[in-house]
FIMI-165799 format. One line per 5 residues: number of its first residue (from 1); their letters; for each residue x negated, y negated, z negated of N, C-alpha, C, CB. Coordinates in Angstrom, 2 decimals, always signed. Glycine has a CB too. Layout:
N
NUM	a	X Y Z X Y Z X Y Z X Y Z; ...
***
This chain:
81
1	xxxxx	+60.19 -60.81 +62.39 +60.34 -61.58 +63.60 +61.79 -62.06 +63.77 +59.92 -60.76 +64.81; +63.20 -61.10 +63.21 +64.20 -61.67 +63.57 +64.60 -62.90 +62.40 +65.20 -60.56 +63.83; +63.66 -62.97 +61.35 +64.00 -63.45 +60.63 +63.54 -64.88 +61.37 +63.65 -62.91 +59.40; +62.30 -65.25 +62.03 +61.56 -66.52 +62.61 +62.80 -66.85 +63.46 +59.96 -66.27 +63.54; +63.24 -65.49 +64.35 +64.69 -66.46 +65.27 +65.55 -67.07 +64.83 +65.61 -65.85 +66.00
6	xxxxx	+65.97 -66.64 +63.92 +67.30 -66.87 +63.29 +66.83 -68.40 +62.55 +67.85 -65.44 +62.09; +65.65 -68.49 +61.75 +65.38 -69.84 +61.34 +65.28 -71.00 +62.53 +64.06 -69.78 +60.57; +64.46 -70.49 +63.43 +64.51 -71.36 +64.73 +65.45 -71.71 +65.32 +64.00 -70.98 +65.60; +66.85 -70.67 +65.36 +68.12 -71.43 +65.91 +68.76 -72.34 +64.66 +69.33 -70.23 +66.51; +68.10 -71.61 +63.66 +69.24 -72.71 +62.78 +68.83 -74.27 +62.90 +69.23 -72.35 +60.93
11	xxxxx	+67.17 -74.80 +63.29 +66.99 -76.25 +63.41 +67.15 -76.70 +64.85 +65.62 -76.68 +62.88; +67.76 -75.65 +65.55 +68.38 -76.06 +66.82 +69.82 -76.41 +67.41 +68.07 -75.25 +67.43; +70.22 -76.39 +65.98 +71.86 -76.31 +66.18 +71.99 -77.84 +65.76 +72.88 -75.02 +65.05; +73.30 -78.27 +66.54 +73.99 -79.74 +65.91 +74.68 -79.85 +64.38 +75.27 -80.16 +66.91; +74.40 -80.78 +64.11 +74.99 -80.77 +62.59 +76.47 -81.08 +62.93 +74.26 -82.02 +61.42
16	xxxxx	+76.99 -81.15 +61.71 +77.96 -81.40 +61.83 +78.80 -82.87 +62.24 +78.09 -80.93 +60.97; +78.03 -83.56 +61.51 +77.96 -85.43 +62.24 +77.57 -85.36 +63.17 +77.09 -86.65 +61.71; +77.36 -84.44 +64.03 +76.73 -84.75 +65.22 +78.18 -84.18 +66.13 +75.01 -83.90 +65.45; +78.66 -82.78 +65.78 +79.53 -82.46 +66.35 +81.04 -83.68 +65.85 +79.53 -80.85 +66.04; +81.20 -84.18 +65.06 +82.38 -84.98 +64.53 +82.05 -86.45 +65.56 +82.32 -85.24 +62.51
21	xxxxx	+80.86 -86.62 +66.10 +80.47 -87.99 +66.86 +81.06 -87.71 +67.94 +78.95 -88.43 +67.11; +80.62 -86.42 +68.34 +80.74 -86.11 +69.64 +82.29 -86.15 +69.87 +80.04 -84.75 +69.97; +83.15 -85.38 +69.53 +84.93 -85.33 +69.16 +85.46 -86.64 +69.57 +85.38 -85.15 +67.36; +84.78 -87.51 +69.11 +85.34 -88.73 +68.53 +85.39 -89.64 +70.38 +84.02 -89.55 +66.93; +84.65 -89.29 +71.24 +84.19 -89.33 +72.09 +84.48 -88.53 +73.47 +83.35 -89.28 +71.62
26	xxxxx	+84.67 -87.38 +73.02 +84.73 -86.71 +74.44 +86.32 -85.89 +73.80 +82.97 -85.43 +75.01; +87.17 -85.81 +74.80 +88.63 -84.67 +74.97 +88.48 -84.48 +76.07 +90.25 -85.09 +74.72; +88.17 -83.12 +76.56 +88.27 -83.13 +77.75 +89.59 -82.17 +78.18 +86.95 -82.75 +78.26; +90.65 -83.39 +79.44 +91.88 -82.57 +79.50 +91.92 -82.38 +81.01 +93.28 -83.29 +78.83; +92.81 -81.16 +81.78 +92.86 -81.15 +83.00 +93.44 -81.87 +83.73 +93.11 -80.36 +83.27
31	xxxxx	+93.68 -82.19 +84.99 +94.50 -82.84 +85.89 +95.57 -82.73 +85.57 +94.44 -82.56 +87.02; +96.12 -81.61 +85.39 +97.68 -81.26 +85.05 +98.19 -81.77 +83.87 +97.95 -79.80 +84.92; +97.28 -81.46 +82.37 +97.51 -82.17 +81.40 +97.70 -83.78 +81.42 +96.63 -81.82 +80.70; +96.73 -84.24 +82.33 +96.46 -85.46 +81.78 +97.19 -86.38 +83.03 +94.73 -85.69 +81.44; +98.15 -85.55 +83.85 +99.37 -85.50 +84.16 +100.40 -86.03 +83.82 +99.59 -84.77 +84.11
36	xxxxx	+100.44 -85.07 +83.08 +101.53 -84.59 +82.13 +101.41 -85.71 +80.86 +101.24 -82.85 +81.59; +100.33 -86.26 +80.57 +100.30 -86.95 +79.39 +100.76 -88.51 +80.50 +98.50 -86.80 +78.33; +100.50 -88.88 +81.37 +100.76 -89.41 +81.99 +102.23 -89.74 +82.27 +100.15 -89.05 +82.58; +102.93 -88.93 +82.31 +104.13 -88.89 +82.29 +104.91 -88.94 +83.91 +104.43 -89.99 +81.35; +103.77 -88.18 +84.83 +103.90 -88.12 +85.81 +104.34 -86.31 +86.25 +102.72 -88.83 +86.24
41	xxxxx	+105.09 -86.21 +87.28 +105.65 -84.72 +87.71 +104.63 -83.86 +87.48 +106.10 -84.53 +89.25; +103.48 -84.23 +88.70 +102.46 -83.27 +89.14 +101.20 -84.24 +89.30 +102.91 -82.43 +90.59; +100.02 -83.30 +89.37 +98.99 -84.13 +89.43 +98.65 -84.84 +90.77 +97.96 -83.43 +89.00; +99.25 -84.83 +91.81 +98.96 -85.41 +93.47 +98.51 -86.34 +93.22 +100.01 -85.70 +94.56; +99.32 -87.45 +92.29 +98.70 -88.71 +92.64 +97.27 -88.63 +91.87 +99.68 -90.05 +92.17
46	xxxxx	+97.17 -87.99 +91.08 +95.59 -87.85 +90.45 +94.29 -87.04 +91.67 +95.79 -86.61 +88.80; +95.21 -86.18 +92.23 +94.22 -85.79 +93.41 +94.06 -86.89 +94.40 +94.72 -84.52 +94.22; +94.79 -87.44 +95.15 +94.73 -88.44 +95.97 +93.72 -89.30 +95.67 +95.83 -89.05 +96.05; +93.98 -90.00 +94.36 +92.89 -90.80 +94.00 +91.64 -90.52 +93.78 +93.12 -91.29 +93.15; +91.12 -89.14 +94.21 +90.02 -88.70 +93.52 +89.61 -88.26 +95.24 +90.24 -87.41 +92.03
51	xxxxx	+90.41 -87.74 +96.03 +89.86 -87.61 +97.49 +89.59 -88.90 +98.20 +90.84 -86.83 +98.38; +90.37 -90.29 +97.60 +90.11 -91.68 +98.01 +88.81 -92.34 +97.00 +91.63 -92.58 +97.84; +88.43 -91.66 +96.24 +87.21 -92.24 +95.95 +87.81 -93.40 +94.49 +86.48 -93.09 +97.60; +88.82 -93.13 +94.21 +89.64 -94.30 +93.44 +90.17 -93.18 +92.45 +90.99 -95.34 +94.43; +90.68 -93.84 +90.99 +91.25 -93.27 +90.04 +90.04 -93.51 +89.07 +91.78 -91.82 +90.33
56	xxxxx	+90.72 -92.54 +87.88 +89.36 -92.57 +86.86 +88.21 -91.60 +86.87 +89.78 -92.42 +85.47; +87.65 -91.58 +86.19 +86.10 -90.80 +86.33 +86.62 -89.25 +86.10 +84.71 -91.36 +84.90; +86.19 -88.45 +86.65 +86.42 -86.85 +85.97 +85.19 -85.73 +86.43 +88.09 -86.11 +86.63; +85.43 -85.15 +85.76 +84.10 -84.29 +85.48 +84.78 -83.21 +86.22 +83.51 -83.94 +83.74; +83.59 -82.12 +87.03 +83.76 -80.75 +87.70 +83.10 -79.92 +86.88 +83.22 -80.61 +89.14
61	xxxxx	+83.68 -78.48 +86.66 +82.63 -77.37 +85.72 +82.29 -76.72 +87.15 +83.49 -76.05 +84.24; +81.66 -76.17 +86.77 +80.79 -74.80 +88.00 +81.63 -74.20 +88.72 +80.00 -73.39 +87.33; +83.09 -73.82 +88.10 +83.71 -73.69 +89.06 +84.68 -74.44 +90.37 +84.04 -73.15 +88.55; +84.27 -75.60 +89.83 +85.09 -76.50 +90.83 +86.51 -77.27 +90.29 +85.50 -75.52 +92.08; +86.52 -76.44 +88.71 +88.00 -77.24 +87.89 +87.17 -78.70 +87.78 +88.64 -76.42 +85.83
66	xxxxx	+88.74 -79.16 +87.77 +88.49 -80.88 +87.42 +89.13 -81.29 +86.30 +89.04 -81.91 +88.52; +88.63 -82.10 +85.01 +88.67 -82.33 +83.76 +88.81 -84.23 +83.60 +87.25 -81.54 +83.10; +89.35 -84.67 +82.99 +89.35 -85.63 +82.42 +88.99 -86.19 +81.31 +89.97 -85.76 +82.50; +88.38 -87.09 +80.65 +88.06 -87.22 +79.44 +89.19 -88.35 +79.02 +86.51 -87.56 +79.28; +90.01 -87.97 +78.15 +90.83 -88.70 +77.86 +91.20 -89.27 +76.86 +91.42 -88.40 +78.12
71	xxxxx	+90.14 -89.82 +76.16 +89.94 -91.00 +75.54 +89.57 -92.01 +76.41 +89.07 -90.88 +74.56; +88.30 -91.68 +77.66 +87.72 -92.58 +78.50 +88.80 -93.09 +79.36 +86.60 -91.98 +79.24; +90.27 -92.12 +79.77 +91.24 -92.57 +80.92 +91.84 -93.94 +79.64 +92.71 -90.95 +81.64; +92.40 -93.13 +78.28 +92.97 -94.23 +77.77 +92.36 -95.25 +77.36 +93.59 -93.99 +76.97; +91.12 -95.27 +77.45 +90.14 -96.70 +77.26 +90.65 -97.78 +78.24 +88.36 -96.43 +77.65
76	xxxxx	+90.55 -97.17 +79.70 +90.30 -97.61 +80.74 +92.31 -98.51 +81.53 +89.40 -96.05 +81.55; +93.05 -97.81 +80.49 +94.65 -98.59 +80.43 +94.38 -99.31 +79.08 +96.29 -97.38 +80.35; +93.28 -99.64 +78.52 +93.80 -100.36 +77.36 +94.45 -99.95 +76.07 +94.56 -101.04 +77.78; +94.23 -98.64 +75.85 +95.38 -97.65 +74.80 +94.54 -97.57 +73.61 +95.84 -95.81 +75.38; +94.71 -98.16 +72.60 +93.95 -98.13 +71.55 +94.65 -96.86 +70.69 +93.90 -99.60 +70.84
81	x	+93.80 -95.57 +70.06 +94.34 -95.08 +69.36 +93.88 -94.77 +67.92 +94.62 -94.33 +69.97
***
């Protein structure tokens, strides 16, 4: 039987092109980082814009942290990398 699990997770897992697509696509960085990559002090003005309904898109985990995807912020200035 543990042998049926173990086969069953293995055709449940992402390949590896699947995980290298995904990469290519998602960084997900915090407010502070993406801050900081910003080249700004602190993140306020990133909060502000996010209590005004304005700024870029960012994702919440379960606990209530806030994340950026930052390829999608540098899409969204035009930053080809």
């Amino acid at each position: 039987m543990n042998l049926n699990i173990a086969q069953d997770l293995k055709f449940n897992c992402a390949s590896e092109a699947a995980l290298a697509s995904i990469t290519e696509k998602v960084l997900l960085v915090s407010s502070k980082q993406l801050s900081k990559i910003l080249g700004k002090k602190n993140d306020s003005s990133l909060r502000a814009a996010r209590a005004n309904g304005t700024g870029f898109k960012f994702y919440k985990d379960k606990g209530g942290n806030v994340y950026y995807n930052l390829i999608e912020v540098l899409n969204e200035l035009g930053i080809k990398l």
